[in-house]
N, C-alpha and C positions, 0 to 999 in steps of 0.2 A: 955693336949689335943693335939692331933697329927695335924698337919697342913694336909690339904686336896688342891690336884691342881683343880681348878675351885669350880662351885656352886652344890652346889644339887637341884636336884629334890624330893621333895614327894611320893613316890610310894602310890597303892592300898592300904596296908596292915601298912600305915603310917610311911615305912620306908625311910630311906634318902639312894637317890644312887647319885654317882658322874659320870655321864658319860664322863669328861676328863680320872677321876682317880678310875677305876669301880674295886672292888673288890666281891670276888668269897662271901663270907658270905652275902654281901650286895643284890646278885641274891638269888629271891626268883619266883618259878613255879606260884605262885596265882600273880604276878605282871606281867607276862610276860604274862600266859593265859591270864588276868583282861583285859592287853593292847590290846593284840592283836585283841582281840573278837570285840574291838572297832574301828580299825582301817579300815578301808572302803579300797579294792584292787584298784586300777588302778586310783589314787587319789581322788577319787569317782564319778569318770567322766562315772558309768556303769550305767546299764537298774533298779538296786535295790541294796539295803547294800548287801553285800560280803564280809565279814570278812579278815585279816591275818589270822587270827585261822584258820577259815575254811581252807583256801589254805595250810595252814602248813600242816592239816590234810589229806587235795589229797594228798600230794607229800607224805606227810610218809604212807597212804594206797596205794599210788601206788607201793612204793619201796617193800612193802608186797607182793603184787599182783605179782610183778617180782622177788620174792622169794630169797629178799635180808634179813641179817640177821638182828637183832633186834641195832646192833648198828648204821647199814646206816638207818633202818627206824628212828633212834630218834635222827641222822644228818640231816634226813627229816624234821622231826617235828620241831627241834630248827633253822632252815636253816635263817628264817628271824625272831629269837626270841629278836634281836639288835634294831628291831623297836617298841619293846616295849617298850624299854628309849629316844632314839631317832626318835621316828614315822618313816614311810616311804618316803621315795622321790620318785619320778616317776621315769622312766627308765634312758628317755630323759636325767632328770638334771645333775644323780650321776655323769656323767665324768667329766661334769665341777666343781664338787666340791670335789678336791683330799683331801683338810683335814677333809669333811665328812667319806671318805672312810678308812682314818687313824683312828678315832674316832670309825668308825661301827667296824673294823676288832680287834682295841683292846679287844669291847664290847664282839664282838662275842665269841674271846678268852673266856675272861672269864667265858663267858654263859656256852660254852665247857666244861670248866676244872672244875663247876659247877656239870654240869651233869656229870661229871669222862669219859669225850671225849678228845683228842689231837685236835687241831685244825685241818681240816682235808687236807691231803695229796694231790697231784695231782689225784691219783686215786679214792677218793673218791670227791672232789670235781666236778669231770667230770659225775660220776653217781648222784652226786642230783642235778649239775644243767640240766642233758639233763631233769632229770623228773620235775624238776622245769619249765623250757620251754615248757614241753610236758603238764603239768598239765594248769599254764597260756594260750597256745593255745587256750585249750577246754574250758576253763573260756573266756576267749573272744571273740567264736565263740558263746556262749549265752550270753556274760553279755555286747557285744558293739554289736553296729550298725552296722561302717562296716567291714564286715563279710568279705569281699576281701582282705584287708591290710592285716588280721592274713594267709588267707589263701597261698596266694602269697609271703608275705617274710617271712614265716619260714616253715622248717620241721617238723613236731611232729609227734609224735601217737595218734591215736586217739583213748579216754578213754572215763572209765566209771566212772564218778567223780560225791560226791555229791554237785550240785550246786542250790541248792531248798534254796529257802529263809528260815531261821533259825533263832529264837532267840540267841542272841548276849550268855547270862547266859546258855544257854545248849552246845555251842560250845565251851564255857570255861573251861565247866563241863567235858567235853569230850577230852577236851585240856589235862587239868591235870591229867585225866584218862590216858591218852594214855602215858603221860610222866613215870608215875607213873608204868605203867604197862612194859616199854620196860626199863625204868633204873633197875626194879628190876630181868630182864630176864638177864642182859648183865653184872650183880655182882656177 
């Protein structure tokens, strides 16, 4: 039996994943939609649950909407698929936790080269994060209080996103669709 760096986790689908030592067989789309649909955006500090899925879901219809091709939407979509093994951190904390950061970017790797992606480049990292910020914005201008923090320190666009409260199991559904649909356009 092969020796393994750190513990596993349990996945959805009763798999074992190592998020020290993550390998690419071990990522599986029903464990990542599964997580994601359940983890609550902005540490759950909003007005109602808000899914990652969901937010994956603006960023990669947004990148559609600006008639990017089907490989940056489903850089969209998997952009925070890492917190499906590892949950989310708030904004605030990530700097101060540089071997979170080493951990997520392995993760992410992987997730990538999963879905038959490169880790992505400076130029495309700078397109999903402006729509990633630009997406967040408009999720914060409905889902926090106040409405001046978001406005005042940052830039964005303002969008049409869907931010309606949603069953967790149809965002998943729709998670996996969309993966599903853009890995098979980009082969």
């Amino acid at each position: 039996m092969e020796t393994r760096k750190g513990k596993y986790m349990e996945t959805y689908t009763g798999e074992f994943f190592y998020p020290v030592d993550p390998r690419i067989e071990e990522v599986n789309i029903k464990d990542i939609a599964h997580g994601l649909s359940l983890i609550c955006r902005f540490g759950g500090q909003c007005k109602y649950f808000y899914s990652v899925a969901q937010h994956c879901l603006n960023v990669s219809n947004d990148l559609k909407q600006q008639k990017y091709d089907e490989v940056i939407q489903l850089y969209g979509l998997l952009h925070d698929a890492s917190e499906a093994y590892i949950s989310d951190i708030v904004s605030p904390l990530k700097p101060e936790l540089p071997d979170y950061k080493l951990y997520e970017k392995k993760i992410e790797e992987t997730i990538f080269n999963r879905f038959g992606l490169d880790y992505p480049d400076e130029e495309i990292h700078k397109i999903i994060k402006k729509s990633d910020i630009d997406v967040f914005c408009n999720e914060a201008l409905v889902l926090m209080n106040n409405k001046n923090n978001w406005i005042d320190n940052f830039d964005y666009r303002k969008l049409d996103i869907d931010l309606k409260r949603r069953d967790m199991s149809e965002v998943e559904k729709e998670y996996i669709e969309t993966q599903k649909r853009l890995s098979k356009r980009i082969k």
